[in-house]
N, CA, C and O atoms as a GROMACS GRO file, in nm:
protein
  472
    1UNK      N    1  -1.066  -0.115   6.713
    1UNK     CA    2  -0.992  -0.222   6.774
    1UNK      C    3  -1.019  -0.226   6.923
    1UNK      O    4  -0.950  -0.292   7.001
    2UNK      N    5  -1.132  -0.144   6.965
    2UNK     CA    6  -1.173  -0.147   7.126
    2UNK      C    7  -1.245  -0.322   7.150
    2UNK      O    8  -1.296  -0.343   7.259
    3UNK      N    9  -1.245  -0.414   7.064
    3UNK     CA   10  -1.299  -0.540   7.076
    3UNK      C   11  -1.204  -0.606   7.149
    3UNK      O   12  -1.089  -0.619   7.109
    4UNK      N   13  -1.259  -0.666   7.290
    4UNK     CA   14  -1.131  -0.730   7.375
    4UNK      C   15  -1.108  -0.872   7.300
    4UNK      O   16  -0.999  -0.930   7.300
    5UNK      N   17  -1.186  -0.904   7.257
    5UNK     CA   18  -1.163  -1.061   7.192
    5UNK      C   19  -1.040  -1.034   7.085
    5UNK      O   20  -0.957  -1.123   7.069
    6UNK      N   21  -1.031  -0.924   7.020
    6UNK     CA   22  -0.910  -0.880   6.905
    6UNK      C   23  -0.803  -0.836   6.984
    6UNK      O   24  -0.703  -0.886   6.935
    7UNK      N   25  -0.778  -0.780   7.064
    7UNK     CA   26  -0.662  -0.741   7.127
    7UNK      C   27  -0.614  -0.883   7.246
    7UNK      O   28  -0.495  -0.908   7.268
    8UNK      N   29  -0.715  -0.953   7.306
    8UNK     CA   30  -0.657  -1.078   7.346
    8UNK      C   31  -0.586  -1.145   7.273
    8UNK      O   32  -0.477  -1.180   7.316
    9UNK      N   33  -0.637  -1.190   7.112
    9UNK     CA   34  -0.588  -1.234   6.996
    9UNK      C   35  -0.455  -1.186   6.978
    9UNK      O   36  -0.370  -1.253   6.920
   10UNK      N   37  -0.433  -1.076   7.023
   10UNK     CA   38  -0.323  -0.994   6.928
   10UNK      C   39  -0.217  -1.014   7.037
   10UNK      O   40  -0.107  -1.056   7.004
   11UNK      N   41  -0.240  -0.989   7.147
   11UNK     CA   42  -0.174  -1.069   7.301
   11UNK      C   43  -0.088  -1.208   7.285
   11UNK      O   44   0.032  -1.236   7.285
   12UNK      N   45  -0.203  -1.276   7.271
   12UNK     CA   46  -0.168  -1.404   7.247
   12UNK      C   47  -0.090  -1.425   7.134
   12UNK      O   48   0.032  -1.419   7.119
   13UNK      N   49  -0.179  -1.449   7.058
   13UNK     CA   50  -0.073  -1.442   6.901
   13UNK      C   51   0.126  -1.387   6.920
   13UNK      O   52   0.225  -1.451   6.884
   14UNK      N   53   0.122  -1.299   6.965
   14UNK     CA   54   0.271  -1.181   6.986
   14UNK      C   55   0.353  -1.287   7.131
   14UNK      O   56   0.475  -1.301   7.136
   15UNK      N   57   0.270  -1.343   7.222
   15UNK     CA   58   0.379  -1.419   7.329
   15UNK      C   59   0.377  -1.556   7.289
   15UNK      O   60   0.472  -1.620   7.333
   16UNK      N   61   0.270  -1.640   7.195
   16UNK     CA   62   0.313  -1.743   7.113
   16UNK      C   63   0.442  -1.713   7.051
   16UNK      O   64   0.551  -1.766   7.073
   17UNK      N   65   0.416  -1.632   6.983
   17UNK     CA   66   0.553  -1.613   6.895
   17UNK      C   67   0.706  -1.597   6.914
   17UNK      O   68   0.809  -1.646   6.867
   18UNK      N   69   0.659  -1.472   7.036
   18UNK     CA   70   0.826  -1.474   7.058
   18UNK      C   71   0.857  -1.517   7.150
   18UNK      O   72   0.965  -1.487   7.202
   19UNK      N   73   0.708  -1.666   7.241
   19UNK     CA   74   0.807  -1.776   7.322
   19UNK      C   75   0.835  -1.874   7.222
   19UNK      O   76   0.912  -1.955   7.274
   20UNK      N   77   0.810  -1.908   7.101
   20UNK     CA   78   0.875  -2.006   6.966
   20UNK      C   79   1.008  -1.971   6.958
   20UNK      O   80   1.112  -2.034   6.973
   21UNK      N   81   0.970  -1.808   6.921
   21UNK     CA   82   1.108  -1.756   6.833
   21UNK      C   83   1.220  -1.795   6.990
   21UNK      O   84   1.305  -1.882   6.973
   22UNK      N   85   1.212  -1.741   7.101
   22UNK     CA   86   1.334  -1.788   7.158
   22UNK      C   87   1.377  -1.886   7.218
   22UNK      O   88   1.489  -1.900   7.267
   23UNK      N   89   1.240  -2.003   7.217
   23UNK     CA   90   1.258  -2.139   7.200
   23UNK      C   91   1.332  -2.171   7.100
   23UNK      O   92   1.438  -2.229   7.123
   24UNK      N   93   1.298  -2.143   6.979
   24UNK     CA   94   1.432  -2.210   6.842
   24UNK      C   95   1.550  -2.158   6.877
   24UNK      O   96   1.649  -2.230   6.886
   25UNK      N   97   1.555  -2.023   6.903
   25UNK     CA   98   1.707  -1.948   6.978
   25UNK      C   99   1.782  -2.052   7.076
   25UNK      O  100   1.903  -2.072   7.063
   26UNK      N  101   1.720  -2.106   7.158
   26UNK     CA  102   1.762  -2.180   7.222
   26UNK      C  103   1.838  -2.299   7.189
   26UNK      O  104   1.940  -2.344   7.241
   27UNK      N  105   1.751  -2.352   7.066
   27UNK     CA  106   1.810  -2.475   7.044
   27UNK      C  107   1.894  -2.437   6.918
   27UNK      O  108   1.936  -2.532   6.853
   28UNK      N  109   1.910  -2.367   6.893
   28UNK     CA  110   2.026  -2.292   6.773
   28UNK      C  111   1.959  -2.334   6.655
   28UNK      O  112   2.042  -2.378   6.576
   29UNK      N  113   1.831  -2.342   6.605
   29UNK     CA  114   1.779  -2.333   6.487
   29UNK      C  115   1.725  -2.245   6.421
   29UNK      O  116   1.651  -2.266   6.326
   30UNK      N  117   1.769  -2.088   6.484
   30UNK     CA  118   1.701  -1.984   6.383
   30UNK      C  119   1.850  -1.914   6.366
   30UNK      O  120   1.941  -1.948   6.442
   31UNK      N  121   1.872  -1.810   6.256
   31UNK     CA  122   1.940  -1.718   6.278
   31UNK      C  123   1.941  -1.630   6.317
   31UNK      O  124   1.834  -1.573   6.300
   32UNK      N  125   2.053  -1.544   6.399
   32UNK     CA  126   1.994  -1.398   6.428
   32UNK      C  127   1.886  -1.284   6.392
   32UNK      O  128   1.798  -1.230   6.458
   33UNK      N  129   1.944  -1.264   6.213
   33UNK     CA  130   1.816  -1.153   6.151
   33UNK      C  131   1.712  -1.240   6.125
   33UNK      O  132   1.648  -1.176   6.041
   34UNK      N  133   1.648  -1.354   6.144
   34UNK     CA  134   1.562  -1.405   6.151
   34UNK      C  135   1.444  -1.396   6.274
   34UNK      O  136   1.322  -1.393   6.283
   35UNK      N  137   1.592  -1.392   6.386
   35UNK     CA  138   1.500  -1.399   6.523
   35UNK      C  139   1.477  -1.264   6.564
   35UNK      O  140   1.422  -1.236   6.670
   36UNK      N  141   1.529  -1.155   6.456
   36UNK     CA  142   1.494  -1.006   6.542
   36UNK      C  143   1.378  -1.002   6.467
   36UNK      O  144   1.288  -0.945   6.529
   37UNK      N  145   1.334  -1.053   6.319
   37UNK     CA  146   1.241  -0.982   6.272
   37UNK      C  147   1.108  -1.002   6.340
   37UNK      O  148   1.018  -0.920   6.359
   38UNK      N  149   1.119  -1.183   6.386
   38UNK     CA  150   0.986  -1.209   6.462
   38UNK      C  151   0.964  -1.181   6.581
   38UNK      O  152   0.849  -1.203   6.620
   39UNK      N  153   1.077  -1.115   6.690
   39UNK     CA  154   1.098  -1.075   6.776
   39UNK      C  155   1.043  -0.909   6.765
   39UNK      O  156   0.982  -0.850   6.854
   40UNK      N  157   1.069  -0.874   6.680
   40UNK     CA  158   1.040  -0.720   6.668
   40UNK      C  159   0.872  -0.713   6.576
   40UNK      O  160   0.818  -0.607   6.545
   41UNK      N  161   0.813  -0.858   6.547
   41UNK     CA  162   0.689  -0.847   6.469
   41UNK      C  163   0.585  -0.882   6.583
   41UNK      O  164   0.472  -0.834   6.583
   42UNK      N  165   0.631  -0.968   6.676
   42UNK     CA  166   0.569  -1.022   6.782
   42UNK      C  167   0.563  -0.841   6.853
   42UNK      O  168   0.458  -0.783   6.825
   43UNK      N  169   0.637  -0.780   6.915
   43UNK     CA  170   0.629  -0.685   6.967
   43UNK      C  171   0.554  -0.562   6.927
   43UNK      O  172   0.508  -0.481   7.007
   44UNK      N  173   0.545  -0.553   6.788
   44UNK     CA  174   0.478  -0.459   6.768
   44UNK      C  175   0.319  -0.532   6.796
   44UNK      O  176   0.244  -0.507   6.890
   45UNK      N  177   0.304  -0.592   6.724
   45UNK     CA  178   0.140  -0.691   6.772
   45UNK      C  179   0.123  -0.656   6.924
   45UNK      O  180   0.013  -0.610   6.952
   46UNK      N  181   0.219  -0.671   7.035
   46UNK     CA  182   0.160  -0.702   7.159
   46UNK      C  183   0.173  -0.526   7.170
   46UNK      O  184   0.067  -0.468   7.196
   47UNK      N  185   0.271  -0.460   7.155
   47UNK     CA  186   0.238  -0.295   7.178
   47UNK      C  187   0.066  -0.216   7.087
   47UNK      O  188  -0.002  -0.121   7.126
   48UNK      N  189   0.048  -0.299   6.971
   48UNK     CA  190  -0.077  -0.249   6.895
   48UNK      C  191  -0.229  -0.307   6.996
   48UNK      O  192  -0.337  -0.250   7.010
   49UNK      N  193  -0.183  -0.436   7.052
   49UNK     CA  194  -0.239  -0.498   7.111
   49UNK      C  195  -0.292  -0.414   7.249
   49UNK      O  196  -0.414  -0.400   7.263
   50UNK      N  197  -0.199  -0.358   7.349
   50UNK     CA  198  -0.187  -0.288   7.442
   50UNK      C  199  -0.249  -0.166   7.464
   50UNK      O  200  -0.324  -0.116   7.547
   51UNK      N  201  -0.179  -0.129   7.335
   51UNK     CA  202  -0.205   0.040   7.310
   51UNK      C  203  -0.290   0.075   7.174
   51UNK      O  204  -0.243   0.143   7.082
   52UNK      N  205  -0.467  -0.001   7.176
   52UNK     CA  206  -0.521   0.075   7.064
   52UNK      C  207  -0.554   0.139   7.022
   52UNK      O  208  -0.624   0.129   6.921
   53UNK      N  209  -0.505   0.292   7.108
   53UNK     CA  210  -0.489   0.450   7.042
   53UNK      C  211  -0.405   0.450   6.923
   53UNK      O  212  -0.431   0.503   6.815
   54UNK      N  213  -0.298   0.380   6.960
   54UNK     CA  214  -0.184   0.363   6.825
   54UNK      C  215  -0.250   0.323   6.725
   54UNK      O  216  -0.280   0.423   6.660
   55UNK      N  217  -0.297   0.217   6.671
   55UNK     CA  218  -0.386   0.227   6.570
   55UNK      C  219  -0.486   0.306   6.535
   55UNK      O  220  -0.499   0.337   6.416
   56UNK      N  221  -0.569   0.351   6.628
   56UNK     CA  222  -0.681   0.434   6.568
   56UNK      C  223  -0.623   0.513   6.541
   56UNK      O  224  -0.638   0.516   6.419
   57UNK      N  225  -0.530   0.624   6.577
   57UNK     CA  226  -0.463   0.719   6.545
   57UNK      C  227  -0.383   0.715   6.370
   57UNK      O  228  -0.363   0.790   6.275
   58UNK      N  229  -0.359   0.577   6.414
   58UNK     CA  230  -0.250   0.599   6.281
   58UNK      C  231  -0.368   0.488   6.140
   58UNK      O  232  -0.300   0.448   6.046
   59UNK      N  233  -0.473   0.463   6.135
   59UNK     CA  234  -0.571   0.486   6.080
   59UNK      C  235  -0.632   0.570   6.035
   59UNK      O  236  -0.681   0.582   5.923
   60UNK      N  237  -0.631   0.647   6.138
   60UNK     CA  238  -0.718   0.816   6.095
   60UNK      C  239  -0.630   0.909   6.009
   60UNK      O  240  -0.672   0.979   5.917
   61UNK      N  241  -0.505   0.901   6.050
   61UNK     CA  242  -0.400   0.929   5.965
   61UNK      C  243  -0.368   0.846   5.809
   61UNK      O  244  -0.290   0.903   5.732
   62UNK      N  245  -0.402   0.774   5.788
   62UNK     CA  246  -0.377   0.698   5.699
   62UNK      C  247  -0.523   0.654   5.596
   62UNK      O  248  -0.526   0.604   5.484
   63UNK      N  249  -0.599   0.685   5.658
   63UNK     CA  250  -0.709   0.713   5.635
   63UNK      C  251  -0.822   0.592   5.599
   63UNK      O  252  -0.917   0.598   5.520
   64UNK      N  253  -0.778   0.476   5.689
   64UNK     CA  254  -0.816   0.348   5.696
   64UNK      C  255  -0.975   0.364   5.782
   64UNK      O  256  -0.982   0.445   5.874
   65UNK      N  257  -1.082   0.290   5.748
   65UNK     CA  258  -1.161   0.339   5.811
   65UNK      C  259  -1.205   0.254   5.934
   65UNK      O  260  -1.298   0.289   6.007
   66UNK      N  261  -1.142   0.154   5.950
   66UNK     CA  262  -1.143   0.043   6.074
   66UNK      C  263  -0.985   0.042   6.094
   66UNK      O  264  -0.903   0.037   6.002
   67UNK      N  265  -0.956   0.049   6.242
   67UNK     CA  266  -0.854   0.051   6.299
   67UNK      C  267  -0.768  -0.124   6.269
   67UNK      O  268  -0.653  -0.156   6.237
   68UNK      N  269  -0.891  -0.199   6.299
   68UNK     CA  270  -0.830  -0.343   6.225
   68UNK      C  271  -0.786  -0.381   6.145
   68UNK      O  272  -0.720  -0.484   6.133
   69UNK      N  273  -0.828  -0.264   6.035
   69UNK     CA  274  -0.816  -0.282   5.863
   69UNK      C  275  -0.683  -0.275   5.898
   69UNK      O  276  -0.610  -0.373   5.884
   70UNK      N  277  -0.633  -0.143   5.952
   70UNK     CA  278  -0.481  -0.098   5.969
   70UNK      C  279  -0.352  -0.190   6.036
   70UNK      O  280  -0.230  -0.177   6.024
   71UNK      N  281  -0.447  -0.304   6.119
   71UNK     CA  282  -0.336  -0.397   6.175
   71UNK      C  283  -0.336  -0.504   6.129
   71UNK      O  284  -0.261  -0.594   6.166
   72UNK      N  285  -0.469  -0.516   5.990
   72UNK     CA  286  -0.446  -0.625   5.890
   72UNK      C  287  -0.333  -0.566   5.792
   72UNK      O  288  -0.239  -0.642   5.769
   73UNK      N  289  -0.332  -0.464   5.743
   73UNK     CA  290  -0.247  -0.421   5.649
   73UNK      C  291  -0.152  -0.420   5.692
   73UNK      O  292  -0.075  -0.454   5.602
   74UNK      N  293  -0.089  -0.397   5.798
   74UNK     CA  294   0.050  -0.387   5.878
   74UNK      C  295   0.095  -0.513   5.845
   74UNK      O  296   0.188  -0.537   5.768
   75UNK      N  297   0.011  -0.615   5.921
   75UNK     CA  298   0.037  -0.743   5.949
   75UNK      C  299   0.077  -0.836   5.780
   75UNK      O  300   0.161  -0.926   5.779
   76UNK      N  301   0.010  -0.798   5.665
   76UNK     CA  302   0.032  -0.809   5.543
   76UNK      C  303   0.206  -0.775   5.518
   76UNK      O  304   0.314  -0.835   5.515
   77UNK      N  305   0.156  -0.654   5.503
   77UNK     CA  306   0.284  -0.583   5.476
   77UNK      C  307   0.447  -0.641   5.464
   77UNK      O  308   0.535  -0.669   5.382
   78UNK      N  309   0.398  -0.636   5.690
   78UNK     CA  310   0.570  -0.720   5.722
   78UNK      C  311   0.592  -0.860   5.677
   78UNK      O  312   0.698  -0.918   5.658
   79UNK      N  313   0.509  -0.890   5.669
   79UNK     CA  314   0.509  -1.051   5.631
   79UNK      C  315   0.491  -1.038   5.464
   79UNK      O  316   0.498  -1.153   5.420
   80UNK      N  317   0.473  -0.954   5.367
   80UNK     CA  318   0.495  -0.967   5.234
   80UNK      C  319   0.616  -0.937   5.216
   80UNK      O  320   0.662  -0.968   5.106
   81UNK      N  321   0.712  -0.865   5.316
   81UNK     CA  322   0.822  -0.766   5.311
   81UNK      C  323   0.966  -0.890   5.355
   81UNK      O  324   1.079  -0.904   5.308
   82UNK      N  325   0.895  -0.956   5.455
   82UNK     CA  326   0.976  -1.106   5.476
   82UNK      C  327   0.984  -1.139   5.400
   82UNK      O  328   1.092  -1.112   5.349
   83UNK      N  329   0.916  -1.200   5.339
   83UNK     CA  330   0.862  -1.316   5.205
   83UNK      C  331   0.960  -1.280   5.101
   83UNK      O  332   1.024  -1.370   5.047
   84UNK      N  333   0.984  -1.115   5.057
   84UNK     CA  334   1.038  -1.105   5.006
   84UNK      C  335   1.215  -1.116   5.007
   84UNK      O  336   1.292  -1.156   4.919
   85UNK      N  337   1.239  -1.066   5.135
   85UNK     CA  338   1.397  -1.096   5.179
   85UNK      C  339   1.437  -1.233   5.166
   85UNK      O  340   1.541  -1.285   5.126
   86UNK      N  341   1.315  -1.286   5.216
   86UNK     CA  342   1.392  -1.443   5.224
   86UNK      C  343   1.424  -1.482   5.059
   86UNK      O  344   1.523  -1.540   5.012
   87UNK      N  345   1.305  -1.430   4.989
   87UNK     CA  346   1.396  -1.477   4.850
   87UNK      C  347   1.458  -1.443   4.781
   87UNK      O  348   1.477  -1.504   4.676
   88UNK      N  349   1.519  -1.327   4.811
   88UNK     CA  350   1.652  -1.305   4.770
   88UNK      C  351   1.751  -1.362   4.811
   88UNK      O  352   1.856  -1.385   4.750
   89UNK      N  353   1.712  -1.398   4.955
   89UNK     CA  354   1.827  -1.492   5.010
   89UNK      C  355   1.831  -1.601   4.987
   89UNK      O  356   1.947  -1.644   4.984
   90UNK      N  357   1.712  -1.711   4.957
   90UNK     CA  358   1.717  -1.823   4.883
   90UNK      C  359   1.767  -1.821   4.744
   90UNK      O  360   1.814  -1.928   4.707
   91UNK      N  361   1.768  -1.711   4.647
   91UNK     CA  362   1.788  -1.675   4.510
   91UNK      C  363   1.979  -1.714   4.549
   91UNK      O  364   2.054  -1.798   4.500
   92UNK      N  365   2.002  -1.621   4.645
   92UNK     CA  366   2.168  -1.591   4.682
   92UNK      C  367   2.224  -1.709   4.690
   92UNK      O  368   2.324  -1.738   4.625
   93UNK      N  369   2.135  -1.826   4.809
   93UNK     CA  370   2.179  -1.966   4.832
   93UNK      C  371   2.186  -2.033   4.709
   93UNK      O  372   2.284  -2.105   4.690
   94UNK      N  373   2.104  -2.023   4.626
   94UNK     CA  374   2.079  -2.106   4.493
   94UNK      C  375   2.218  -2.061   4.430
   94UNK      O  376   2.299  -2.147   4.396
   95UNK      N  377   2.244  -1.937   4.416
   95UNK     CA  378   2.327  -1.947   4.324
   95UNK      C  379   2.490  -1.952   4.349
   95UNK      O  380   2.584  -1.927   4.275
   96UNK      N  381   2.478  -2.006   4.511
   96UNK     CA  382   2.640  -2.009   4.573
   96UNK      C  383   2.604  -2.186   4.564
   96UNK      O  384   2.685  -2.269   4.520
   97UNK      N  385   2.528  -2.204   4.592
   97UNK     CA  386   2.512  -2.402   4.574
   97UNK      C  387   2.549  -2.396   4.417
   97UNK      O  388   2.657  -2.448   4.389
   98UNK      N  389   2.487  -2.351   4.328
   98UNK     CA  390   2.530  -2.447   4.146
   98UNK      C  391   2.660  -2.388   4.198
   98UNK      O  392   2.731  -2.487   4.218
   99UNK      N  393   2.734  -2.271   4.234
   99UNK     CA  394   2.890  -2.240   4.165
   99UNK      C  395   2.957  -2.378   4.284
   99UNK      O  396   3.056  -2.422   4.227
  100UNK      N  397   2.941  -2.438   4.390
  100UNK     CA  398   2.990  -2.516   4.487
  100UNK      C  399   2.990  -2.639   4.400
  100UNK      O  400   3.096  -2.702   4.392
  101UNK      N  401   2.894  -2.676   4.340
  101UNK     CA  402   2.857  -2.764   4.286
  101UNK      C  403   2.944  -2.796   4.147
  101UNK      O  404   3.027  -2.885   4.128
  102UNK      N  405   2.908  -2.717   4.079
  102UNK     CA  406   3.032  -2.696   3.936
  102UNK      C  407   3.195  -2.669   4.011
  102UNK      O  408   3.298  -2.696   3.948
  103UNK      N  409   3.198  -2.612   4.156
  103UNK     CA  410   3.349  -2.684   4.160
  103UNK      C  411   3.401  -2.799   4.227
  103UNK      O  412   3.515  -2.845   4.221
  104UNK      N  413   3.310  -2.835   4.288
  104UNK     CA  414   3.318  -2.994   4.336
  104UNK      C  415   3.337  -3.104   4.177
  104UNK      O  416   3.430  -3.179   4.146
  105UNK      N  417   3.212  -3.072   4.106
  105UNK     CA  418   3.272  -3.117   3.969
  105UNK      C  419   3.376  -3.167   3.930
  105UNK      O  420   3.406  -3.284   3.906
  106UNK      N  421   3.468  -3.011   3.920
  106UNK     CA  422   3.571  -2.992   3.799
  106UNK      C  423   3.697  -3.044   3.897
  106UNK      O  424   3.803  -3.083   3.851
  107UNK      N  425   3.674  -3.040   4.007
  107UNK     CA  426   3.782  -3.100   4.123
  107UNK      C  427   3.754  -3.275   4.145
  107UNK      O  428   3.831  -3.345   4.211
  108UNK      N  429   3.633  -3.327   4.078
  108UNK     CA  430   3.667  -3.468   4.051
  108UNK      C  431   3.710  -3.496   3.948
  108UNK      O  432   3.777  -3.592   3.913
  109UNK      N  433   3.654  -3.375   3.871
  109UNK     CA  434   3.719  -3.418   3.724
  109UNK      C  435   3.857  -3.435   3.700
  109UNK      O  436   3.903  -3.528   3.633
  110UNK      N  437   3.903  -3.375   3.736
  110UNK     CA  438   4.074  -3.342   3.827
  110UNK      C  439   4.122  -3.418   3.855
  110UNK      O  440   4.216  -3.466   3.792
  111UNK      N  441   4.073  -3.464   3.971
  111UNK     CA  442   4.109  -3.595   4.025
  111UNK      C  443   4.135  -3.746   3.990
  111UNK      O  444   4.223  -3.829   4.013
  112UNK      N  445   3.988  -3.740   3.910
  112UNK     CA  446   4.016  -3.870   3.819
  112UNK      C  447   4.133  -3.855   3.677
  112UNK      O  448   4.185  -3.944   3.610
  113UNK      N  449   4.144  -3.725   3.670
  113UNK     CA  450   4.264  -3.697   3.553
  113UNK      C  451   4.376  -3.773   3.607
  113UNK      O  452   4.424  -3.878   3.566
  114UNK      N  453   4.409  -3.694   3.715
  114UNK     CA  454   4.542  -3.744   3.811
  114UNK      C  455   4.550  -3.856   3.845
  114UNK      O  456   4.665  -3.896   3.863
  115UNK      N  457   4.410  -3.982   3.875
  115UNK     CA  458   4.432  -4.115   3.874
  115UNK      C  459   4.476  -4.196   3.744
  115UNK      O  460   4.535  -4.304   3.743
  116UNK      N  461   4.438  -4.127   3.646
  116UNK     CA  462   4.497  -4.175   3.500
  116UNK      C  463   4.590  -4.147   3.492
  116UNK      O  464   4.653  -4.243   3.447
  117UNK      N  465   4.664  -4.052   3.511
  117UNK     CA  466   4.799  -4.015   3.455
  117UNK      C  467   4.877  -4.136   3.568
  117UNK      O  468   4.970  -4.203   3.522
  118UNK      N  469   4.847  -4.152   3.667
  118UNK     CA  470   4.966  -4.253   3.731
  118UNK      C  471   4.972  -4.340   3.723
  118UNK      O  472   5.064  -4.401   3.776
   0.00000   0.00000   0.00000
């Protein structure tokens, strides 16, 4: 990862991001654990970016044989590891919307009872 064109990349890429992420902060369109994860994904990029002993090191340890390989796999990883939270949390939304939904229902159903009976 001694290639300056990849660590500019990785620069860039990491202060794109977390000037977005606290641009949406700003305008109140992200949520908190939303804005730490890209806040804390942007940061590691610009620290891997900075410091590419940290990778080679933890390559050699890991036994990756390109230090890049290791900040492609990282970069996989957190972002397969998102992917996955969010759908549990979309799974969670889904299933608090049908129960909202079936009681909005049964509360017109209700309602129109109570317009008949009077």
């Amino acid at each position: 990862m001694d290639q300056p064109i990849i660590r500019l990349c990785l620069i860039i890429g990491s202060l794109i991001t977390a000037g977005f992420i606290l641009r949406r902060v700003r305008l109140a369109k992200v949520q908190i654990e939303d804005t730490i994860f890209w806040l804390a994904f942007s940061l590691i990029l610009l620290v891997l970016a900075i410091f590419p002993g940290i990778a080679y090191w933890a390559s050699t340890l890991l036994g990756f044989i390109s230090p890049i390989n290791f900040v492609y796999i990282l970069i996989i990883f957190l972002l397969l590891a998102k992917q996955f939270f969010m759908s549990i949390r979309i799974s969670q939304m889904d299933s608090k919307l049908r129960i909202l939904a079936e009681r909005i229902a049964l509360n017109e159903e209700k309602v129109e009872r109570d317009k008949l009976d009077l």
